[in-house]
N, C-alpha and C positions, 0 to 999 in steps of 0.2 A: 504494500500500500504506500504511494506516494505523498507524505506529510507537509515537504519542506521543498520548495524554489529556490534555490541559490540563483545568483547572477554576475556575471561581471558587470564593470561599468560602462567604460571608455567603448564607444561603436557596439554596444550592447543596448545601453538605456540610451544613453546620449549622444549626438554625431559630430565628431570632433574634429572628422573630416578635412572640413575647409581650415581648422585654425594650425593642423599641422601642417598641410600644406604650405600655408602662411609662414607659420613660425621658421619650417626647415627652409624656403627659399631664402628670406631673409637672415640667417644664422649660416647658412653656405655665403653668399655673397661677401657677409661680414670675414669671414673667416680667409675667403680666396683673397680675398682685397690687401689683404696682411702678408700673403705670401710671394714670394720672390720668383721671378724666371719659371712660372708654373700653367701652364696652358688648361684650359676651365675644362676642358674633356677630360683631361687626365686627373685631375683637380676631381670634379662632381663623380667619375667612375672609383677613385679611391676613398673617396667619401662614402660613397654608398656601400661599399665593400666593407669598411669599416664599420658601419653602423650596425648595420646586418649580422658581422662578425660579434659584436657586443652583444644585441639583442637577441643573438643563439642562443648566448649564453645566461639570458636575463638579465645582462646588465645594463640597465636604463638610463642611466645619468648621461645626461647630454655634456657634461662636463668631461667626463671623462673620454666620451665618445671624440668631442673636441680638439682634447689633449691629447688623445691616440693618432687624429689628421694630422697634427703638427707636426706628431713626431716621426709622421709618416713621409714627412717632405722637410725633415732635419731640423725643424723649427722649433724653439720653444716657447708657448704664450706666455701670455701674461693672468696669471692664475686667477685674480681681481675681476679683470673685464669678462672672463669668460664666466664668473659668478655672475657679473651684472647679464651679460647676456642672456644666462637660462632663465633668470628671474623674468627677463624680456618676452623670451620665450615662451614661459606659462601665462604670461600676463598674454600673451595673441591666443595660443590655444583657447583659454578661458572663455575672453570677450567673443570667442569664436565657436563657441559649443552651446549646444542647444538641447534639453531631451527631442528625440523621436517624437513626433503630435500625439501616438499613442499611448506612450509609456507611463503615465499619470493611471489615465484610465484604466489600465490595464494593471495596473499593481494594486489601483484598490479594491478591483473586484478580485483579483487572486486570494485579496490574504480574506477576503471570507472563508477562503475554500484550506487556504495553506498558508502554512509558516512560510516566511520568505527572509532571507539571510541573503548579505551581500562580500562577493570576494573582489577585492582590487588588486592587484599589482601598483604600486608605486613607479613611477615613471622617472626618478628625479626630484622631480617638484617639492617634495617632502623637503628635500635638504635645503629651497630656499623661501618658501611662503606656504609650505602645508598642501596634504593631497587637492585637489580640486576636488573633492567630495562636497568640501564645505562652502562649496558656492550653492550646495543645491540642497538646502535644508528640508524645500516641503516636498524632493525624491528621498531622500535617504533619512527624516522621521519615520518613514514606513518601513525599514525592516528591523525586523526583531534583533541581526545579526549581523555586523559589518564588520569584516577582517581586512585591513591594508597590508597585504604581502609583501615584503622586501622591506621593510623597516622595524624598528622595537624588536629585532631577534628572530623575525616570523621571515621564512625563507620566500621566497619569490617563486611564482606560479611559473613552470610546471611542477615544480615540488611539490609531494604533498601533503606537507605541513600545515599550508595554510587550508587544505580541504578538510582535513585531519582535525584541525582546532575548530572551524566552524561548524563539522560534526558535533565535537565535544559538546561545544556552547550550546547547541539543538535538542542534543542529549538524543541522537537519534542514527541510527546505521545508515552507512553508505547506498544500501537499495530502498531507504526510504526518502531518497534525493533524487532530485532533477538539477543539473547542473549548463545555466545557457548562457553561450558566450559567441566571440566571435572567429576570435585566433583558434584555431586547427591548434596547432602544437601545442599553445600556454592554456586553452581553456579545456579545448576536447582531451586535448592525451592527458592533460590532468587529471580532470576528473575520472576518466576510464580507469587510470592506473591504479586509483582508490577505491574503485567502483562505485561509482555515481553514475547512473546516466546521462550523458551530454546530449545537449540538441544543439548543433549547429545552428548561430544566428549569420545567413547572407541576406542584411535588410537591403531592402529595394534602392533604397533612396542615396544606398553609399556607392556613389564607385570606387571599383576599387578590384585588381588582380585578385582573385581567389585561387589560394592552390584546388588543382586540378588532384583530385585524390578519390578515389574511387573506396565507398566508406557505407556501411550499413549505417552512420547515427543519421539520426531524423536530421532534415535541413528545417528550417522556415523560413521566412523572407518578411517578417513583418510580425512583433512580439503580439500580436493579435491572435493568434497562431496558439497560444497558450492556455487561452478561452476554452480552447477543448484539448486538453493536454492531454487525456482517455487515448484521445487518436491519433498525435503528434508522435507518441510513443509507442504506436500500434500496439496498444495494447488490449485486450477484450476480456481481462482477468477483471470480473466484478469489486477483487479485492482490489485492485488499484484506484478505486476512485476513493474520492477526500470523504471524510466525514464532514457531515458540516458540523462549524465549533453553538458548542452548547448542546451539538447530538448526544 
């Protein structure tokens, strides 16, 4: 029987889409504009390789991500600007992120049905003005359970520590979870590897390259999709549906 929703946040509830875009053209610019005898092909192809290389590994910080370009083309920054910079940075993504038109909607007719807990991954941001969670107080009053991964000791998703502890907090097993995100690797192969079920979130509204991965978890395309979660999960076991609360 399915009790509890988990969610990620970033292109899950919210579309953040346009402000990274924003943030990373400006933050490449800034950054080429510093370096020496370096052609912008070679420049933006080692950058993205970098970046990529870091976030394999969960490691988020745009800082460090930064300070690894430089060091990639013999330079060393200036440790200072590069703080002002991220701080820059979240301040565009921020102003730039929007929940889904859905997502309101849709979380407060869930938690009639179900417990709902939230998993983030920290991005960085923590280390200079705090997750962006706290811009969106009347989304994240609605779950019972929010974990920010990669900070205060709590390892960063795909680990699964941070599934692990929000089970805890639940008081509840892994098959009596739904786990819905966006990322393939950080949110699906996370939760699987804990046993949670995952449903791939490909919302409509984002573009955006999806890996090409040939996969039995449910997809959906719009967290509307949730409303009948019975079918999302194909599942026809009587026992899976919610109790309602005060049954």
């Amino acid at each position: 029987m399915i009790e509890a929703i988990l969610f990620d946040f970033g292109q899950t509830l919210v579309d953040s889409s346009e402000g990274f875009r924003t943030a990373e053209r400006d933050a490449q610019q800034k950054i080429f504009a510093e370096l020496d005898g370096c052609a912008w092909d070679e420049f933006i192809d080692r950058y993205r390789r970098t970046r990529k290389a870091h976030q394999d590994q969960s490691r988020f910080s745009r800082v460090e991500i930064w300070r690894t370009v430089y060091g990639d083309f013999d330079q060393e920054p200036d440790m200072g600007r590069l703080a002002t910079w991220e701080r820059e940075y979240w301040q565009t993504v921020n102003r730039l992120t929007t929940p889904f038109s859905e997502t309101i909607r849709v979380l407060e007719e869930l938690q009639h049905d179900y417990r709902l807990a939230l998993i983030s991954n920290t991005q960085g941001e923590a280390e200079s003005e705090g997750h962006r969670l706290r811009e969106f107080p009347k989304l994240t009053q609605i779950f019972e359970v929010i974990i920010v991964s990669g900070e205060n000791g709590i390892n960063a998703k795909p680990d699964p520590q941070p599934f692990r502890l929000c089970l805890e907090k639940l008081g509840i097993a892994p098959r009596a979870a739904v786990y819905i995100g966006d990322d393939y690797r950080i949110d699906i192969g996370g939760a699987r590897d804990v046993g949670i079920q995952p449903v791939w979130l490909k919302h409509h509204s984002v573009t955006r390259n999806w890996p090409q991965i040939d996969t039995t978890v449910p997809v959906i395309t719009s967290l509307d999709a949730l409303l009948s979660l019975t079918t999302v999960i194909q599942s026809d076991d009587p026992a899976s549906k919610p109790p309602k609360k005060g049954a």
